[in-house]
PDB file with SEQRES, HELIX, SHEET and CRYST1 records, atoms N, CA, C and O in Angstrom:
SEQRES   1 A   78  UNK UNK UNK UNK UNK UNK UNK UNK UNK UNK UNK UNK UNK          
SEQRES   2 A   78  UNK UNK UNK UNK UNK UNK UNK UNK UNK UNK UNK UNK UNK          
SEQRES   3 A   78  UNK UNK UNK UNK UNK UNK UNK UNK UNK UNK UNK UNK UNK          
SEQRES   4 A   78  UNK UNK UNK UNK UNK UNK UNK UNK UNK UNK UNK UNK UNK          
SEQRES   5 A   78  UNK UNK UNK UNK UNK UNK UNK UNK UNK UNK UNK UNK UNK          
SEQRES   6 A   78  UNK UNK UNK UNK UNK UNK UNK UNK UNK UNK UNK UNK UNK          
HELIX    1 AA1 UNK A   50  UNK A   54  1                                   5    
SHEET    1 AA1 4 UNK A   2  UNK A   6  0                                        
SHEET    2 AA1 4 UNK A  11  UNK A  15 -1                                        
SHEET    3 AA1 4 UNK A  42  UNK A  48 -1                                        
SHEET    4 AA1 4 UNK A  33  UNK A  36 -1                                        
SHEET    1 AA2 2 UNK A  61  UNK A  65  0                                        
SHEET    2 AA2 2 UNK A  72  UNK A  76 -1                                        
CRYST1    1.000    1.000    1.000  90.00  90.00  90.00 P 1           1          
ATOM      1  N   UNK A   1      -3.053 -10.836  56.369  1.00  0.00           N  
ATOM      2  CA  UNK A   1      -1.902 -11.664  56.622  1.00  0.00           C  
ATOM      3  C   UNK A   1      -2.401 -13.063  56.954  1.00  0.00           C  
ATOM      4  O   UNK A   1      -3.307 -13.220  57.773  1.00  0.00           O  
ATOM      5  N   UNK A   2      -1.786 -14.138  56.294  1.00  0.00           N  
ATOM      6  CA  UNK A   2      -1.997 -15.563  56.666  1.00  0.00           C  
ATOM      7  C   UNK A   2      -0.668 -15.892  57.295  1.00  0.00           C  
ATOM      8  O   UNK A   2       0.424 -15.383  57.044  1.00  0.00           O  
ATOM      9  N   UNK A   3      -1.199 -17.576  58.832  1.00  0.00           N  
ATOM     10  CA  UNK A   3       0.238 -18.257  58.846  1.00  0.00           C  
ATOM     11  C   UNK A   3      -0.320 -19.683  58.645  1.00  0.00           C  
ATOM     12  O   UNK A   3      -1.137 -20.282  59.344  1.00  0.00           O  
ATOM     13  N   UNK A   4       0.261 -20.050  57.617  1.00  0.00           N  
ATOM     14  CA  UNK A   4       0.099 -21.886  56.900  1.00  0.00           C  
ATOM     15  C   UNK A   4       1.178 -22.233  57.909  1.00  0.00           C  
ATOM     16  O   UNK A   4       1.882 -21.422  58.510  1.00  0.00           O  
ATOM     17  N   UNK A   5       1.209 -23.753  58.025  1.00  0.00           N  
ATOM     18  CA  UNK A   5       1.980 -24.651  58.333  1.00  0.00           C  
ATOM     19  C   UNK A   5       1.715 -25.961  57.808  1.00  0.00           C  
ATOM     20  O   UNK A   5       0.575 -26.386  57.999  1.00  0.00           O  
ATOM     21  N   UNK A   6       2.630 -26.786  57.107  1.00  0.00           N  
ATOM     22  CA  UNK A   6       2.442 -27.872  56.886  1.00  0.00           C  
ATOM     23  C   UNK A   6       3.313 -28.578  57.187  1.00  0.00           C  
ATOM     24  O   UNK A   6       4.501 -28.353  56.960  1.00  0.00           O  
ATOM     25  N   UNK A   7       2.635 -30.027  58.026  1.00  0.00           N  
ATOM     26  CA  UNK A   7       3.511 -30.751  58.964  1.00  0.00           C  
ATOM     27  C   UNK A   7       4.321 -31.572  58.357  1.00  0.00           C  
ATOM     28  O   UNK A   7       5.463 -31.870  58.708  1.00  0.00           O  
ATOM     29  N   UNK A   8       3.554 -32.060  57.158  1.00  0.00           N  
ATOM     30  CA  UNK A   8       4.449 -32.980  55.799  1.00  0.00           C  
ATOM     31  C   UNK A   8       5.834 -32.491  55.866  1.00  0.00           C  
ATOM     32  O   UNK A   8       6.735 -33.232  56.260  1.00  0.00           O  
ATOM     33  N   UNK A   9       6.042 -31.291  55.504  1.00  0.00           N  
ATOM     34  CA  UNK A   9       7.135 -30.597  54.758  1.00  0.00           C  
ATOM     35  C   UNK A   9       7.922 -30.011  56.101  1.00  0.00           C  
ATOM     36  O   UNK A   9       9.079 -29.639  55.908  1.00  0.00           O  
ATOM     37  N   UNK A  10       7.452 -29.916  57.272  1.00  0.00           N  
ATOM     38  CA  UNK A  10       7.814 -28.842  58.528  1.00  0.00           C  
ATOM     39  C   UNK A  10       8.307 -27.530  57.943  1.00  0.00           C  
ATOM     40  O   UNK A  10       9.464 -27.122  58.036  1.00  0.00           O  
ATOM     41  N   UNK A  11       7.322 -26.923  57.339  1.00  0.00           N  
ATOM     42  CA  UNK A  11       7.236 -25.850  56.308  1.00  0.00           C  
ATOM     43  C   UNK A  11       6.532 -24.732  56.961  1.00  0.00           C  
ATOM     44  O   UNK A  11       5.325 -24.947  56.848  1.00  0.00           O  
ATOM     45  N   UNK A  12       6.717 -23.818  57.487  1.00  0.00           N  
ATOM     46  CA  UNK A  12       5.252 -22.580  57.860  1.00  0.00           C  
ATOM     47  C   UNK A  12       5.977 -21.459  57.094  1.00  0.00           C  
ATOM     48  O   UNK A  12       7.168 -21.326  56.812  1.00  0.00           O  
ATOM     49  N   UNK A  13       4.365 -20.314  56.717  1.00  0.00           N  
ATOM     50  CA  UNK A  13       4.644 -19.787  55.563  1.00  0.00           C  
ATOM     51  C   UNK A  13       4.033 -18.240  56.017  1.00  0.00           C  
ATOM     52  O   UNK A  13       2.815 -18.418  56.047  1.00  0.00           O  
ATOM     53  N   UNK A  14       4.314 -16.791  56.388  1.00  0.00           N  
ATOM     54  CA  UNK A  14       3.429 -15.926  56.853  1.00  0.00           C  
ATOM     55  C   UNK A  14       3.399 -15.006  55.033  1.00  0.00           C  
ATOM     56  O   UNK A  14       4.184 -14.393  54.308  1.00  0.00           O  
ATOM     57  N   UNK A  15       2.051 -15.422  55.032  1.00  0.00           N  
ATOM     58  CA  UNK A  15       1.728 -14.263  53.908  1.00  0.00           C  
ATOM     59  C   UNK A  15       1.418 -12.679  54.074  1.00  0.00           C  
ATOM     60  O   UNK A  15       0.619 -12.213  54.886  1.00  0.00           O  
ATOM     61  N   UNK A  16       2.018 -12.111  53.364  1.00  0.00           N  
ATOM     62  CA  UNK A  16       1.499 -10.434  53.783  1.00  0.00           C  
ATOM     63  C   UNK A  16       0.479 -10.440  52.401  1.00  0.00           C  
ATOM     64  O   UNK A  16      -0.619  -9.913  52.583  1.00  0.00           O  
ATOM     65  N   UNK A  17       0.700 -10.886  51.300  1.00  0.00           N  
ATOM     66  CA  UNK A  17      -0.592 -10.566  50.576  1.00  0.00           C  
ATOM     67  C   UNK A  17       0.070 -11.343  49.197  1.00  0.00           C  
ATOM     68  O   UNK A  17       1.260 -11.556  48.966  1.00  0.00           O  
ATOM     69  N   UNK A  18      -1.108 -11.685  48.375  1.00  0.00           N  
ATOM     70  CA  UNK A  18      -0.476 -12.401  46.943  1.00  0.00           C  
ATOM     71  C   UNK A  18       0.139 -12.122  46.337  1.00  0.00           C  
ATOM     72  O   UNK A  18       0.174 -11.045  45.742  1.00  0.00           O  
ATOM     73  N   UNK A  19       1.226 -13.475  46.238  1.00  0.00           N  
ATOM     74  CA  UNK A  19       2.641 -13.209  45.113  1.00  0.00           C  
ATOM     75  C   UNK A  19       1.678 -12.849  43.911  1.00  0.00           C  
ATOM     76  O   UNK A  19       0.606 -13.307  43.515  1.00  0.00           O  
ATOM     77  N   UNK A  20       2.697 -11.617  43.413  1.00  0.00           N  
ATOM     78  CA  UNK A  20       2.647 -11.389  41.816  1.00  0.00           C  
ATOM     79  C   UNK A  20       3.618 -12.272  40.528  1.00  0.00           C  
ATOM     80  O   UNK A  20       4.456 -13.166  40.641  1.00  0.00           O  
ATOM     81  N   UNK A  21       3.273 -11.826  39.770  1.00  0.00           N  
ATOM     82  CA  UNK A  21       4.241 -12.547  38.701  1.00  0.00           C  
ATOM     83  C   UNK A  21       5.491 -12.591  38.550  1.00  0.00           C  
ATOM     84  O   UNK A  21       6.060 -13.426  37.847  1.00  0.00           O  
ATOM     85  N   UNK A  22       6.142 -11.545  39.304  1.00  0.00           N  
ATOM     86  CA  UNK A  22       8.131 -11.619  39.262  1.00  0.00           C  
ATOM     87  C   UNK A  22       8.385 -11.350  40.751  1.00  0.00           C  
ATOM     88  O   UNK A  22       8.980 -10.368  41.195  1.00  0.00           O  
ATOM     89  N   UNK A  23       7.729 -12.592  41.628  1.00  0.00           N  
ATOM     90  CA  UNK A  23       8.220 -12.545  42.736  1.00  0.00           C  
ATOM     91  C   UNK A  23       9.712 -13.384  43.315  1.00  0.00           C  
ATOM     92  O   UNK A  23       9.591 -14.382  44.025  1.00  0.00           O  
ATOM     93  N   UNK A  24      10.489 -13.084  43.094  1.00  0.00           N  
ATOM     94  CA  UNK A  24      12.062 -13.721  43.506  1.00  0.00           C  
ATOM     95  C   UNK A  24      12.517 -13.998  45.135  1.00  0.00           C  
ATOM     96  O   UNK A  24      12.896 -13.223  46.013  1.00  0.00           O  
ATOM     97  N   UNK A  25      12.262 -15.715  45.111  1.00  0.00           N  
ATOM     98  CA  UNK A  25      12.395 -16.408  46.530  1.00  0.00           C  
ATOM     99  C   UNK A  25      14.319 -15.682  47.151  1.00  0.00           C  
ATOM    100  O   UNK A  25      14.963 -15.422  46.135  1.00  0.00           O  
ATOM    101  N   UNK A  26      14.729 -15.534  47.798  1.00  0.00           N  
ATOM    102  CA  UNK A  26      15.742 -14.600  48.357  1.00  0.00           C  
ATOM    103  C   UNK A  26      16.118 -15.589  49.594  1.00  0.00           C  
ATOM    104  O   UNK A  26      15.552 -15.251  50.634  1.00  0.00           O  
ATOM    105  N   UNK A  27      16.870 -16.628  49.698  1.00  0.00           N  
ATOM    106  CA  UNK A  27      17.422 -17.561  50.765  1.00  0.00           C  
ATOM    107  C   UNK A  27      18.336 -16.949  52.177  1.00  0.00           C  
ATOM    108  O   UNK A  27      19.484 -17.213  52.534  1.00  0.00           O  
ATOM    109  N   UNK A  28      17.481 -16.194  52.676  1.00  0.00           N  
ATOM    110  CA  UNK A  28      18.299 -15.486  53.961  1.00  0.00           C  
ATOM    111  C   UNK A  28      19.667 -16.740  54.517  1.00  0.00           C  
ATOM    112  O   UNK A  28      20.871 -16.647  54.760  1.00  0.00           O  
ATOM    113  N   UNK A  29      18.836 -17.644  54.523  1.00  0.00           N  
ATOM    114  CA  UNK A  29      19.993 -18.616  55.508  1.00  0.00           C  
ATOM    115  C   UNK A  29      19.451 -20.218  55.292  1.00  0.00           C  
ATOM    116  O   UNK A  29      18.623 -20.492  54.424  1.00  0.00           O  
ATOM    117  N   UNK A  30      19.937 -21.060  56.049  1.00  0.00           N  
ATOM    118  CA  UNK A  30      19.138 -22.199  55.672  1.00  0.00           C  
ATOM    119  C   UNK A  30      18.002 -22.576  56.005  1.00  0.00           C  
ATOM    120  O   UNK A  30      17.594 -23.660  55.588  1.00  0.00           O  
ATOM    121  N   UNK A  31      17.107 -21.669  56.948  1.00  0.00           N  
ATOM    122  CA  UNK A  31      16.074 -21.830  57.666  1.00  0.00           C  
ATOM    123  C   UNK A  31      14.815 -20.319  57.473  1.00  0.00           C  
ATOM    124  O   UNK A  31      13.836 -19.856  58.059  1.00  0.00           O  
ATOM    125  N   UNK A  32      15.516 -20.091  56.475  1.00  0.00           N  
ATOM    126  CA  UNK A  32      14.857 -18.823  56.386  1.00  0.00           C  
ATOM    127  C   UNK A  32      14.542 -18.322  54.829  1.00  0.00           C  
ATOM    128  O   UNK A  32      15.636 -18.062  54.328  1.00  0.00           O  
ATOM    129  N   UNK A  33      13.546 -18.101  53.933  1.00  0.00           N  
ATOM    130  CA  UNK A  33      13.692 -17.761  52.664  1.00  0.00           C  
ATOM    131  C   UNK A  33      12.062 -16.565  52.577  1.00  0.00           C  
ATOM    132  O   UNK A  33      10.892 -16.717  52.928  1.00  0.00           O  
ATOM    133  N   UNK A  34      12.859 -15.401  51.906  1.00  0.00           N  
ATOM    134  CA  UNK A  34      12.261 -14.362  51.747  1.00  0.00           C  
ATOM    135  C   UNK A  34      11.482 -13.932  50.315  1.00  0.00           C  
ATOM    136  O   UNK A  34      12.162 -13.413  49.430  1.00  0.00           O  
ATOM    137  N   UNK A  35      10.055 -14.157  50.109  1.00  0.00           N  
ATOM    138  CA  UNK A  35       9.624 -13.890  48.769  1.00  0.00           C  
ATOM    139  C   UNK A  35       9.578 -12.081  48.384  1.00  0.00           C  
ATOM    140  O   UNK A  35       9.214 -11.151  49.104  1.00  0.00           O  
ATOM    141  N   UNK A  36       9.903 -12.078  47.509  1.00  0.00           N  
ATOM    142  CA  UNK A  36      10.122 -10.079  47.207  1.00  0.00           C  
ATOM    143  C   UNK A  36      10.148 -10.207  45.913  1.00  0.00           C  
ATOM    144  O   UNK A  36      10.741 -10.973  45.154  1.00  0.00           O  
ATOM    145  N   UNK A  37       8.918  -8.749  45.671  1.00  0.00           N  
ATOM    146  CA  UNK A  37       8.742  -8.057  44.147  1.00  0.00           C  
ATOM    147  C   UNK A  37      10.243  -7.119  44.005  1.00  0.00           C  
ATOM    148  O   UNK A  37      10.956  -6.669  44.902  1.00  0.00           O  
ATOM    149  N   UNK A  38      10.353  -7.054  42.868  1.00  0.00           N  
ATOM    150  CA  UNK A  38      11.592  -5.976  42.395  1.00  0.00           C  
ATOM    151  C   UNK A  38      11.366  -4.822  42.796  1.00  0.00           C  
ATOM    152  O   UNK A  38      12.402  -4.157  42.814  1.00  0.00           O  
ATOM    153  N   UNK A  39      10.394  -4.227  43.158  1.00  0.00           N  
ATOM    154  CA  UNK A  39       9.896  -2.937  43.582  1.00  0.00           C  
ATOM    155  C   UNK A  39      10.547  -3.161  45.422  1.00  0.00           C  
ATOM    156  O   UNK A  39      10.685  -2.105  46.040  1.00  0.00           O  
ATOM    157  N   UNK A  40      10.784  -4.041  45.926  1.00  0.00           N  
ATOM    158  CA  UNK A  40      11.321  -4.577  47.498  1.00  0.00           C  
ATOM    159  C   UNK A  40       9.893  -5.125  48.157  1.00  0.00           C  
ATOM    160  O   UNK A  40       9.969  -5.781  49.196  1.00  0.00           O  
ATOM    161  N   UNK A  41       8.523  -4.847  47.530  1.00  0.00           N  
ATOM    162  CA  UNK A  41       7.293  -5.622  48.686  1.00  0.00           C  
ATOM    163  C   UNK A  41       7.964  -7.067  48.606  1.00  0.00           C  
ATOM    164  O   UNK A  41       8.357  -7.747  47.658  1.00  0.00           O  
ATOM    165  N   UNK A  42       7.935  -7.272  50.087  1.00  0.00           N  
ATOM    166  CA  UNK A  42       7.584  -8.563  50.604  1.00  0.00           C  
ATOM    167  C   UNK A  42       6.532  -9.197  50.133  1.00  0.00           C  
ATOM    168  O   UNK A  42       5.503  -8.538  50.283  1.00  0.00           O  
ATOM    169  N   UNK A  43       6.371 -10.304  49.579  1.00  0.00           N  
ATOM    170  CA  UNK A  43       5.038 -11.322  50.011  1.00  0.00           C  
ATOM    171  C   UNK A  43       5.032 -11.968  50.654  1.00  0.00           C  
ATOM    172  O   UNK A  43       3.856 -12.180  50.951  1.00  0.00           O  
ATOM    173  N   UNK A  44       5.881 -12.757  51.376  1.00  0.00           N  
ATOM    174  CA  UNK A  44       5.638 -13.851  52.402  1.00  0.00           C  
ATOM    175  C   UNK A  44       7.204 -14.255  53.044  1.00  0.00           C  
ATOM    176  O   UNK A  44       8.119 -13.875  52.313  1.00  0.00           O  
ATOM    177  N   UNK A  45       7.527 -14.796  53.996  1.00  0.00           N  
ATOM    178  CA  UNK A  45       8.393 -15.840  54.705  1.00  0.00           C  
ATOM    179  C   UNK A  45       8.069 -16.973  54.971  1.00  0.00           C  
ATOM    180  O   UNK A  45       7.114 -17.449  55.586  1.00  0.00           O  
ATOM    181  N   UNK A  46       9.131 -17.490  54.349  1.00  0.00           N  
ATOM    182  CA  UNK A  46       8.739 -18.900  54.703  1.00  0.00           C  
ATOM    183  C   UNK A  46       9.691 -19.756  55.897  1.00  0.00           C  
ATOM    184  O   UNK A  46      10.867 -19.408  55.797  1.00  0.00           O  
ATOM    185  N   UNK A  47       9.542 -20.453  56.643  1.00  0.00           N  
ATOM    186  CA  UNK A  47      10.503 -20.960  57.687  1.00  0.00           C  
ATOM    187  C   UNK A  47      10.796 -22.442  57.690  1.00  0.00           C  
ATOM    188  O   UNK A  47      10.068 -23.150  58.385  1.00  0.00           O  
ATOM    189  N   UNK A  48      11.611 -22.903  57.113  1.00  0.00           N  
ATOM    190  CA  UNK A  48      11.864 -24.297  56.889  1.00  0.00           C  
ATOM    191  C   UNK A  48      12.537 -24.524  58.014  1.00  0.00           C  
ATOM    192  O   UNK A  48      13.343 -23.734  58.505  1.00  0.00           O  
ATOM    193  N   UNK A  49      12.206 -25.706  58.507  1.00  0.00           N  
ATOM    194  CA  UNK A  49      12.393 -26.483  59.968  1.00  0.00           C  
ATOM    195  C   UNK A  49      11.529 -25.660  60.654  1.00  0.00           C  
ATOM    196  O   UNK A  49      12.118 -25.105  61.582  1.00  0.00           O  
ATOM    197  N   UNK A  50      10.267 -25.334  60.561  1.00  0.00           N  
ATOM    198  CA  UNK A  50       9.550 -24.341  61.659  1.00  0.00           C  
ATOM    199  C   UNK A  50       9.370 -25.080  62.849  1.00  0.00           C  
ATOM    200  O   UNK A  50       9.436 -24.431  63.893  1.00  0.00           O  
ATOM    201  N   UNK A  51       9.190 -26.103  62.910  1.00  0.00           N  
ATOM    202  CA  UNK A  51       8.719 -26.990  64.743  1.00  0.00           C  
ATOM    203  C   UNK A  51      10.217 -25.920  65.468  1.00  0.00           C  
ATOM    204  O   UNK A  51      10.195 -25.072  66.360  1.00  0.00           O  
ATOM    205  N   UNK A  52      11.321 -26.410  64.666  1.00  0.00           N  
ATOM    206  CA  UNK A  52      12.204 -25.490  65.842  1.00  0.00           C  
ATOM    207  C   UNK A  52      12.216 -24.263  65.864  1.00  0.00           C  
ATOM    208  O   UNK A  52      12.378 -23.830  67.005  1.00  0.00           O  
ATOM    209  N   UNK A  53      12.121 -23.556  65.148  1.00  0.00           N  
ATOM    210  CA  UNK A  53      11.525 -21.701  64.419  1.00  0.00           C  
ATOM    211  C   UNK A  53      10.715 -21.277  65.452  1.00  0.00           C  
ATOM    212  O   UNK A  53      11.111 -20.493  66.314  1.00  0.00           O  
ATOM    213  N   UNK A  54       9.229 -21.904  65.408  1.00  0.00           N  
ATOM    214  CA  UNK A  54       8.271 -21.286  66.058  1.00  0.00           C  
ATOM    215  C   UNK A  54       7.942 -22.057  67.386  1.00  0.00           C  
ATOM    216  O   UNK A  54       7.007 -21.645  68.072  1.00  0.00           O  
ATOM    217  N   UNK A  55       8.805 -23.370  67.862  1.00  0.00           N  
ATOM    218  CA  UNK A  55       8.866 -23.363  69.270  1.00  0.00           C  
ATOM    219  C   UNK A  55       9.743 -23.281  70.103  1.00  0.00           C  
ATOM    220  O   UNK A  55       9.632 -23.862  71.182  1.00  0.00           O  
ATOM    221  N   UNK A  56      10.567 -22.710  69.860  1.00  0.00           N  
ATOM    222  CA  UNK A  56      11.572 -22.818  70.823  1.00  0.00           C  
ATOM    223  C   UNK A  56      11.683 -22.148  72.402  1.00  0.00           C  
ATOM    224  O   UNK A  56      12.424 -22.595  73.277  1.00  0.00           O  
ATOM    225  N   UNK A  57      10.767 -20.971  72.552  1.00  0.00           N  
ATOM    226  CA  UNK A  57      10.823 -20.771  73.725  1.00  0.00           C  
ATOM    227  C   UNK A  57       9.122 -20.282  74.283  1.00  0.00           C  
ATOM    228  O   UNK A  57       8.865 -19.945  75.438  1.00  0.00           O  
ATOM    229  N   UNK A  58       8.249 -20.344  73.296  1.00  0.00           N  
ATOM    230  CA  UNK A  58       6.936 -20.236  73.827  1.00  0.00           C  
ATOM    231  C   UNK A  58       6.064 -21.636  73.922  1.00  0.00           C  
ATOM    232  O   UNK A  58       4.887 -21.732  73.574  1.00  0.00           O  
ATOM    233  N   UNK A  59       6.680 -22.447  74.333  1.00  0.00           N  
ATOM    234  CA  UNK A  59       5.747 -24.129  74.666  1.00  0.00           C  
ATOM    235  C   UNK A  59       5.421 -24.415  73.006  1.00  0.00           C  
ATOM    236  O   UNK A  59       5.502 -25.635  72.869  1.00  0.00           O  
ATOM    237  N   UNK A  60       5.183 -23.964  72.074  1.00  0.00           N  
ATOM    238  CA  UNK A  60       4.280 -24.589  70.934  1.00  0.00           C  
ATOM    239  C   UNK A  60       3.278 -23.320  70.876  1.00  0.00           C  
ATOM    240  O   UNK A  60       2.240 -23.683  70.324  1.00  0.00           O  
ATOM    241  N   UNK A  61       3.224 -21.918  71.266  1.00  0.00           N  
ATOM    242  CA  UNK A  61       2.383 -21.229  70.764  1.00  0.00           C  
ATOM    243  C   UNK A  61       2.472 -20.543  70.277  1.00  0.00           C  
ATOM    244  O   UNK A  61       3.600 -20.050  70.312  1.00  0.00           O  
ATOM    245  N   UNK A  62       1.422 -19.840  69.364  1.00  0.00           N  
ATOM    246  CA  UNK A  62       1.579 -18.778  68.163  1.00  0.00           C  
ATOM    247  C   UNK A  62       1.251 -17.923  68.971  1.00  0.00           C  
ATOM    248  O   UNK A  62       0.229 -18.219  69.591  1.00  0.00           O  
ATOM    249  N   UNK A  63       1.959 -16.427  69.369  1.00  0.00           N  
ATOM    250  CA  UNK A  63       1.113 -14.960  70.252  1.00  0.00           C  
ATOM    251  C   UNK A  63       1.264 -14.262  69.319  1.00  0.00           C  
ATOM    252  O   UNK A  63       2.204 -14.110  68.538  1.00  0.00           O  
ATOM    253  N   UNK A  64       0.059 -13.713  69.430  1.00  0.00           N  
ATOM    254  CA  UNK A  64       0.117 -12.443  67.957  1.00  0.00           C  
ATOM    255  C   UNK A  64      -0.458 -11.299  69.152  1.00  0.00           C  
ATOM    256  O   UNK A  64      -1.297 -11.663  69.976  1.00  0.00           O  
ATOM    257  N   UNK A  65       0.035 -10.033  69.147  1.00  0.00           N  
ATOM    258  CA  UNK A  65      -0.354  -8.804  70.246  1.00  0.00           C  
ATOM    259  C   UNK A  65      -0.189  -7.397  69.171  1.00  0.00           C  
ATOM    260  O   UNK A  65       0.610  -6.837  68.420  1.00  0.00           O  
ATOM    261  N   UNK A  66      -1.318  -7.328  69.619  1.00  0.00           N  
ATOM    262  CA  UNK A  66      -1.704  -5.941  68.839  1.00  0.00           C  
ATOM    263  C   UNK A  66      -0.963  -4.519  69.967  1.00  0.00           C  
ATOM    264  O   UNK A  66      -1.448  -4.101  71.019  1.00  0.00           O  
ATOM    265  N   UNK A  67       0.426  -4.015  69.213  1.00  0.00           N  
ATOM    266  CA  UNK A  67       1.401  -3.074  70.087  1.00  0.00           C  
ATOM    267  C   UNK A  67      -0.014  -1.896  70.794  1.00  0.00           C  
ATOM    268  O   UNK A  67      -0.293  -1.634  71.964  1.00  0.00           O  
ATOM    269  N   UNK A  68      -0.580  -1.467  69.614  1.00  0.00           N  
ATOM    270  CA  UNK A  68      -1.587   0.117  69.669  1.00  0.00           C  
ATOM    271  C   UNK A  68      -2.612  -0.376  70.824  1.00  0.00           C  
ATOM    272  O   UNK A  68      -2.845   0.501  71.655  1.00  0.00           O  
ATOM    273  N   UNK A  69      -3.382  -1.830  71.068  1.00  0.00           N  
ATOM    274  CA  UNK A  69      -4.192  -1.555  72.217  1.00  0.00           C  
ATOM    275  C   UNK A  69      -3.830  -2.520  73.187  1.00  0.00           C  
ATOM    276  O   UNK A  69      -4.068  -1.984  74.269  1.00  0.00           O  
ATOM    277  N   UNK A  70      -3.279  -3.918  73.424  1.00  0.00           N  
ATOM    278  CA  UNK A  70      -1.906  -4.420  74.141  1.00  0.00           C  
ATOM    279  C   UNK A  70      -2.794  -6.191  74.462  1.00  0.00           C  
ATOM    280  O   UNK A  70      -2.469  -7.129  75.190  1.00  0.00           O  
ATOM    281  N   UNK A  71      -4.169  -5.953  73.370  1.00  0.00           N  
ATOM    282  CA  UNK A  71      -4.720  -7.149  73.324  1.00  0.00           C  
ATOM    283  C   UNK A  71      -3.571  -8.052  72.888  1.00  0.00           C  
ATOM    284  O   UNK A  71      -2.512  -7.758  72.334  1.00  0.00           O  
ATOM    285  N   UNK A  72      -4.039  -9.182  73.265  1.00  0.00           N  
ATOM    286  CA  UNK A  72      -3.014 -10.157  72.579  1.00  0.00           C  
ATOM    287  C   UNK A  72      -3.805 -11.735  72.538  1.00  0.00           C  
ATOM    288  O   UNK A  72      -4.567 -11.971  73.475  1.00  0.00           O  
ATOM    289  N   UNK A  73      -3.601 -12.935  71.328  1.00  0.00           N  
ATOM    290  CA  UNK A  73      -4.452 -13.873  71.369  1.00  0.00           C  
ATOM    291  C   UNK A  73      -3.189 -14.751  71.223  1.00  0.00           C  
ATOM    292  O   UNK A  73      -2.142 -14.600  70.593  1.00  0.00           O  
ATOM    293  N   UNK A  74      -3.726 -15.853  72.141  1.00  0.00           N  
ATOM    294  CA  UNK A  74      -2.759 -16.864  72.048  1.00  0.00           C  
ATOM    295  C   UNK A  74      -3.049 -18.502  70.969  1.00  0.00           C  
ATOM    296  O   UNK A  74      -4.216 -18.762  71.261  1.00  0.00           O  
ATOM    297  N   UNK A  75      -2.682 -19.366  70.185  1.00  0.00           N  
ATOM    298  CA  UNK A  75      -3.044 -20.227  69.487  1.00  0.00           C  
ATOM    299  C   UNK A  75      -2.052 -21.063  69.723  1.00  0.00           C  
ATOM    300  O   UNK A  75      -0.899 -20.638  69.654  1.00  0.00           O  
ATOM    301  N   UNK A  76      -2.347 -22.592  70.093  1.00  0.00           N  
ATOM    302  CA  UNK A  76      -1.535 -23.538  70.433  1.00  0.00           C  
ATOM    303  C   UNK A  76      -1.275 -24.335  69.295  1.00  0.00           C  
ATOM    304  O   UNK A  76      -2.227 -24.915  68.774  1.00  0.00           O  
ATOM    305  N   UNK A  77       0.133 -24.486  68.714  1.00  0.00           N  
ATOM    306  CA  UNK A  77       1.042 -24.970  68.033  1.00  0.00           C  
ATOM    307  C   UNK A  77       0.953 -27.088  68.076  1.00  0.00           C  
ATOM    308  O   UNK A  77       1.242 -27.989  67.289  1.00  0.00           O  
ATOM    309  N   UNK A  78       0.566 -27.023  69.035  1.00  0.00           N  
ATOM    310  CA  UNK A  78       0.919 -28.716  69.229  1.00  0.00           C  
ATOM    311  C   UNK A  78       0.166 -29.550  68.578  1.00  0.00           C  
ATOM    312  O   UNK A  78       0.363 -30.762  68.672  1.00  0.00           O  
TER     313      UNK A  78                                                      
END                                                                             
């Protein structure tokens, strides 16, 4: 899994693994657009306007926590 962000565009992007050839972008809402094979895999989300997406209530940080052993790493957004 990747998370891009690009500040140009206020664009962030979480990949689960490479688009294939008939991957169809799927516009949840205006802030939200879902890439999916016809088979239903996901490849990625993308979050347009992410500064407000991914900060709104953790200061500017990314927490990623692993549920199975309760590690967790924190990465600052700012």
């Amino acid at each position: 899994m990747q998370f891009t962000y690009d500040p140009r565009y206020n664009i962030a992007y979480i990949r689960f693994q490479e688009k294939g050839p008939e991957v169809e972008a799927i516009r949840v809402s205006d802030e939200l657009v879902v890439d999916i094979a016809p088979d239903g895999t996901i490849y990625g989300i993308e979050l347009l306007n992410a500064n407000e997406q991914v900060r709104r209530d953790d200061a500017g940080e990314l927490i990623v926590i692993n549920e199975a052993t309760g590690k967790r790493f924190e990465l600052s957004l700012t």
